[in-house]
N, C-alpha and C positions, 0 to 999 in steps of 0.2 A: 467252422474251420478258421485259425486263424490267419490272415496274410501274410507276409514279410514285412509290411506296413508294421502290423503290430509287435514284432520280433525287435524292430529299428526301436521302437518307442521301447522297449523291456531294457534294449542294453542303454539308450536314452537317461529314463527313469534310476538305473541300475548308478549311472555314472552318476547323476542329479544327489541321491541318496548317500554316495559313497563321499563327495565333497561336502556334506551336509554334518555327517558323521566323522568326517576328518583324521582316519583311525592310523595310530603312528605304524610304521613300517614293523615293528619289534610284536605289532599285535597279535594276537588268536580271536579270530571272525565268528561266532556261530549264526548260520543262516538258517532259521527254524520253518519246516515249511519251504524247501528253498524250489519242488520241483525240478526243473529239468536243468537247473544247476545258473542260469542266467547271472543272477546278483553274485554267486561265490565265485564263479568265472572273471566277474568285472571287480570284483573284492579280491583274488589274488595276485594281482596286479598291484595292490597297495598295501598287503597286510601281512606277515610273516607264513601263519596259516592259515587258511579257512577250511571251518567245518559244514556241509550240510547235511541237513537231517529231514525227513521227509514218511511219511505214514507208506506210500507210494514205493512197490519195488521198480514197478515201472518205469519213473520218472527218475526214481535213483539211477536206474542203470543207464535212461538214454543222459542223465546230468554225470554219469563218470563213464560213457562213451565222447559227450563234448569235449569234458576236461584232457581227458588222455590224445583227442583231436588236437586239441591246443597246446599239449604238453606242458601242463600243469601241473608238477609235481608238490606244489606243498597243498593240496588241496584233498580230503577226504570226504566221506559219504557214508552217512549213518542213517539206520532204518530201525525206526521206532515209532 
């Protein structure tokens, strides 16, 4: 199980990666693999859209019950 410890460090890591990639406001994100939506949550906060994609219906759905939490509108969810 993970802790909240590790949750901290995902949106941590998430912001880390997002300043690394520098991606302009005008952009489209695709998050490959994205899970329970963490990186696309902290990615649409700087990028026009973001896409994630995930094998996982699972994770899809608790990653676009966060998002909709957050009120994340430019943000979707593809299962492939």
């Amino acid at each position: 199980d993970r802790t909240h410890a590790d949750f901290r460090d995902a949106e941590a890591e998430a912001q880390e990666a997002l300043r690394l990639i520098d991606p302009p406001a005008s952009a489209t994100l695709l998050d490959l693999g994205c899970g329970t939506g963490c990186f696309v949550a902290a990615a649409a906060r700087h990028c026009r859209e973001v896409i994630g994609a995930d094998v996982s219906e699972a994770m899809l759905a608790e990653a676009r019950r966060k998002a909709s939490a957050q009120g994340l509108a430019n943000v979707r969810f593809e299962h492939c």
